[in-house]
N, C-alpha and C positions, 0 to 999 in steps of 0.2 A: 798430712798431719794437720788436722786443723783443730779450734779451740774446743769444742768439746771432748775429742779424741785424747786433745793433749789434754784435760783435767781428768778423764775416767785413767790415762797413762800415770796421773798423780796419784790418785787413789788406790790404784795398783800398786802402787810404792807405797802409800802409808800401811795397805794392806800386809804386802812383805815385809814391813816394818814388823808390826805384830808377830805374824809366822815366827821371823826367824828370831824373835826376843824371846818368843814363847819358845823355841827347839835349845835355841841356849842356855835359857836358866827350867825349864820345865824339869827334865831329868836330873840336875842337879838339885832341885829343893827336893824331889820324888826322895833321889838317895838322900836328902837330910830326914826327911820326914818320915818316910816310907816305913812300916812295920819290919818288911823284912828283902833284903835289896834289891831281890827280882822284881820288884812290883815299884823297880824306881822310873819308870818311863809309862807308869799308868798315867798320869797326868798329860803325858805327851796325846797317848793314846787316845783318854778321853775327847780331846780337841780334835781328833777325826772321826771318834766315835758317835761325837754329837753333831759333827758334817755328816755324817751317815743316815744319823735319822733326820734331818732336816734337809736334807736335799731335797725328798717328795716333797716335803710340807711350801719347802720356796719354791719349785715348780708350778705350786698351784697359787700362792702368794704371785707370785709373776705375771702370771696367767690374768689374773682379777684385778691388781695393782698396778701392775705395768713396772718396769725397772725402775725406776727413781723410788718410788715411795719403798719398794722392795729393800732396796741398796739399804735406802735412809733406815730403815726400821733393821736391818743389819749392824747399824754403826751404832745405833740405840746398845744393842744386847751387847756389844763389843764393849761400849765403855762400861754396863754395869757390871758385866763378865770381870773384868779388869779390876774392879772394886770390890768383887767378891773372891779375886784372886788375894790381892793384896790384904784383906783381913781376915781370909785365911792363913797364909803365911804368918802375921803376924799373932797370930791368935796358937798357931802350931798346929794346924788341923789338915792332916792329909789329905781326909774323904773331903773335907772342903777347897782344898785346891784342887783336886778332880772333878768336885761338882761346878766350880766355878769354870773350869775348861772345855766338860762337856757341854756346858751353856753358850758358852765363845764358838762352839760349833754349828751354832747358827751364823753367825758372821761369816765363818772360814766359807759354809755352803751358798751364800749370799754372794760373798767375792771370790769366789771362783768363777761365776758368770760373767765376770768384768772382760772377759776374755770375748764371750758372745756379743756381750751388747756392742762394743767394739766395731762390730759387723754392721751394725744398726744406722753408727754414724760417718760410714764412708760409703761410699762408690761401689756397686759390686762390684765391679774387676779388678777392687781392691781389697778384695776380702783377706786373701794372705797376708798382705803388709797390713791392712789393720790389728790382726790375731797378732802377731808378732809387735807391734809395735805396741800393743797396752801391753804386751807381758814382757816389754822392755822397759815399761818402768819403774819393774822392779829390781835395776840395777840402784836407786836410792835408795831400796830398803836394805840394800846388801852392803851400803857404809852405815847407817845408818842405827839399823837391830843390832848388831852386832855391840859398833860403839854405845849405844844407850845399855845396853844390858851390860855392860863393863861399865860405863860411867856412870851408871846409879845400882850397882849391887849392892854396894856398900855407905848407901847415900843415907839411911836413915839405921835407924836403933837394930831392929833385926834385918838379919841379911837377905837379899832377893826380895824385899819389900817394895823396895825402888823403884825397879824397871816394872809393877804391875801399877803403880801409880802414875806413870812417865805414859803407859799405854791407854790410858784415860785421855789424856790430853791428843795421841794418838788419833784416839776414833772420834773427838770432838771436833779436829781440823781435818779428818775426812767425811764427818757431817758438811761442816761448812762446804768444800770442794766440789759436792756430791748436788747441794744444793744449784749451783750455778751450772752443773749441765743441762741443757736442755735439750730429752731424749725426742724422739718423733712421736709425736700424742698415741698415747693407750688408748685402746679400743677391747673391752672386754667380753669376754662371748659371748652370743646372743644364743637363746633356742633357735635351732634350724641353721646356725653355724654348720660347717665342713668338721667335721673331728678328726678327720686326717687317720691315717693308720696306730694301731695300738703299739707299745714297745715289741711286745709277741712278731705282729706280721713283719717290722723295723727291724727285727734282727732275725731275717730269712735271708738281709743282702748279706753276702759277705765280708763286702767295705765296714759297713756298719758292727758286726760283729769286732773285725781287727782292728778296728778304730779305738772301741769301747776296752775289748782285751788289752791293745798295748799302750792306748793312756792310763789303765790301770795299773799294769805290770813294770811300766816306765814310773809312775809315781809310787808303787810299794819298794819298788828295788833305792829309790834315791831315798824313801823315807827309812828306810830298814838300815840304811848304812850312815845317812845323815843324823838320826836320832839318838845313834849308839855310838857316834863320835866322840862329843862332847866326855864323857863315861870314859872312853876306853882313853882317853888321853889323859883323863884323872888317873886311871891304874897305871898308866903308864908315867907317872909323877911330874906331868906338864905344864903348869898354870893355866889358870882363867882365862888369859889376855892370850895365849897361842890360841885356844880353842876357840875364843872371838875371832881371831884371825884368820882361821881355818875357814868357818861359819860365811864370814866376811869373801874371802874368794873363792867358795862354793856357790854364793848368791850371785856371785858378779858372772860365774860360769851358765847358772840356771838363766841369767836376766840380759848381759850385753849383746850374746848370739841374737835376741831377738830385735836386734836393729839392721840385721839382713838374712834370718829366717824365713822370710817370707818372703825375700827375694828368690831364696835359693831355691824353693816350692814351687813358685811360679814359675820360674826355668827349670828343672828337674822332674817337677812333680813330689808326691809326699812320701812315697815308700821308699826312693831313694835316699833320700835323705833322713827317714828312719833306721833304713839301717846305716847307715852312718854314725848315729846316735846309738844304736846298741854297739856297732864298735867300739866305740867310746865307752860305753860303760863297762864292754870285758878290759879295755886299757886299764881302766880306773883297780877292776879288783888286783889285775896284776902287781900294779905299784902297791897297794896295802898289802898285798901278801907277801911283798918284798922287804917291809919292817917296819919297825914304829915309831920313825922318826917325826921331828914336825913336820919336811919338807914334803917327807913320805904321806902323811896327814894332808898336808895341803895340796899337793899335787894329785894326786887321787879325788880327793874332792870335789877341786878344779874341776876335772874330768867328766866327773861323775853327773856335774850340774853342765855343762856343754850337752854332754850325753840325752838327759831330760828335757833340755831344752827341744833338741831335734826330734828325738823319737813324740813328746806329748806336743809338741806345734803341729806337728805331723798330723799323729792323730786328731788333733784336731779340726784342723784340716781337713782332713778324710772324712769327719762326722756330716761338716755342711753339707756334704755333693749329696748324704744320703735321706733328706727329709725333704719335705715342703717346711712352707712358713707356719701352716695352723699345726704343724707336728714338733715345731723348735724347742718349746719347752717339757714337753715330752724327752724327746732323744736329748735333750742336752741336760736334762735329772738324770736321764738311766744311766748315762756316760758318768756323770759327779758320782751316782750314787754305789757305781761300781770302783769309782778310786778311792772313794772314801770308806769303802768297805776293806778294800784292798791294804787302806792304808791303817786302817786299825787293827787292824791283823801283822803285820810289819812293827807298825810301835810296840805293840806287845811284843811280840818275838827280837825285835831289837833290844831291851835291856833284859830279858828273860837268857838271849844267847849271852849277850855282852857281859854280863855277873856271871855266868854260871861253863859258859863253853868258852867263851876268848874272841878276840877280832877276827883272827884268822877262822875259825869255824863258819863263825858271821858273814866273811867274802865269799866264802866257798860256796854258801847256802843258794847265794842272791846269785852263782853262775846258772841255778836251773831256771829261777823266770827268763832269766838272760835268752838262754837256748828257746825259750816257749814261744818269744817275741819273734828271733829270728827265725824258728819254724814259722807262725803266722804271717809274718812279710814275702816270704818267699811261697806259699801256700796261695794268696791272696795276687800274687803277681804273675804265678803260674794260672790261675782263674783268667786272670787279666787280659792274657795272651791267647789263652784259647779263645775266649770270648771274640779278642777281634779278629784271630782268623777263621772262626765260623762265621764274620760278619763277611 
């Protein structure tokens, strides 16, 4: 861990700050606002929908810019996102807290690299402990989102106004943070560059394919039951402050594993320990189907985010073994831009099932990615094995 690693590990915490402020009160203003209640987690949705389309767009931002100015010019759209959330809210305009989200989806597809560059500032044969250890520092955003979105709900005149003015301040202290890393100098393409293989020939390997499918499948299953928590624990006549709590040690499940995830990769290797993490996520649906208690809330949760943690470190993991370096921001767009597809599809069908079908319908749905995963790890490790005994 050294200083740079340990400030982009900062940032990764303000970043989860925002996420999980934005998953706690998003759905909630949707149902205040919303025309009609299925369409209360379009807001949620937007914010991955607008990761969706800007993932290529920061791909090639990366590419020409290099990470730091990339980052920076993320944590720009972030605080204005944030101010066009908050006078939306305040103003009562649905379409404009959706539009203010889908803009913040530039950020989300920004910091989600935070994970890559990571790589950038350690050692290779530290590459696992580096991937794990920035997305350990999003165990701050997991006290952090929670409590700010309960400690300024109710901080000014209209409700939920709060916490989109508190994430302004947010993305201005991971401007500052962002500023004082210093990545290894950009070098932007030249004509007669190497262009490296297309996405197309990149996903011929197989790694590459189940890397890309189960950090997908790993992040719609946790978005689709994380999204539609907050909701069903209102139906379920819960308070604010359990669902913060809920929220709260879900993030600590997605974020403290990564302070010896990468240990366990490097001794294990990464499909082991994927499926380990889909284990974990059929745990998790078992306890929600078992009732709608808080503990039942939280423990499921819990689970769910351990679960994410291993299966998408894993995957990601699994991405680097399958590019070169002038192919990095290629396969590491295609990978975002397949979760971020994945996960817009999930926040929509998270409050679409959650209003209209029930939690229970909701668990049951998220066992068939479950099985898709564990088909493709076992697929992919059966490959593995032939391969070396034809060597």
């Amino acid at each position: 861990m050294n200083r740079p690693l340990f400030l982009l590990a900062l940032c990764q915490a303000l970043f989860l700050t925002n996420n999980v402020t934005f998953i706690a009160i998003n759905g909630l203003v949707g149902l205040q606002l919303a025309p009609l209640g299925w369409m209360a987690t379009l807001p949620v949705m937007g914010y991955v929908v607008g990761g969706a389309l800007s993932a290529p767009w920061v791909a090639r931002t990366q590419a020409r810019l290099g990470r730091k100015r990339s980052f920076q010019i993320g944590l720009v759209v972030a605080a204005l996102s944030a101010v066009g959330g908050a006078l939306a809210v305040w103003t009562g305009s649905f379409w404009g807290v959706v539009a203010a989200t889908v803009v913040a989806g530039f950020y989300n597809a920004n910091a989600q690299l935070y994970r890559f560059a990571g790589l950038e500032l350690a050692k290779p044969e530290y590459k696992e402990k580096a991937i794990s250890l920035v997305m350990a520092g999003g165990v701050a955003g997991a006290f952090i989102g929670p409590n700010l979105a309960n400690a300024t709900k109710d901080a000014l005149d209209v409700p939920f106004v709060g916490p989109y003015v508190a994430l302004v301040g947010v993305a201005l202290l991971g401007l500052l943070l962002m500023s004082l890393i210093r990545f290894p100098e950009h070098r932007a393409p030249q004509p007669g560059d190497a262009k490296g293989r297309s996405v197309a020939e990149l996903a011929r390997q197989p790694a590459f394919v189940v890397a890309v499918g189960a950090g997908a499948l790993a992040y719609g299953v946790m978005n689709l039951l994380m999204a539609a928590t907050p909701l069903a624990m209102q139906q379920c006549g819960l308070p604010f402050s359990d669902a913060a709590l809920v929220l709260e040690w879900h993030v600590l499940g997605m974020f403290v594993p990564g302070f010896f995830t990468g240990h366990l990769i490097k001794r294990y290797g990464a499909l082991p320990v994927m499926a380990v993490g889909a284990v974990l996520n059929f745990a998790c649906v078992a306890i929600a189907l078992s009732g709608q208690d808080l503990m039942q809330f939280l423990w499921a949760l819990l689970l769910l985010g351990v679960g994410w943690n291993f299966l998408f470190t894993g995957a990601t993991t699994l991405l680097t073994a399958t590019y070169r370096p002038e192919e990095k921001n290629r396969a590491q767009g295609a990978m975002d831009t397949c979760v971020f597809a994945t996960m817009a599809v999930t926040s929509f069908a998270s409050g679409a099932l959650v209003t209209t079908q029930g939690w229970q319908l909701l668990n049951l749905g998220s066992l068939v990615p479950l099985a898709a995963v564990v088909v493709a790890l076992g697929w992919l490790l059966l490959r593995q094995r032939q391969a070396a005994a034809a060597a």
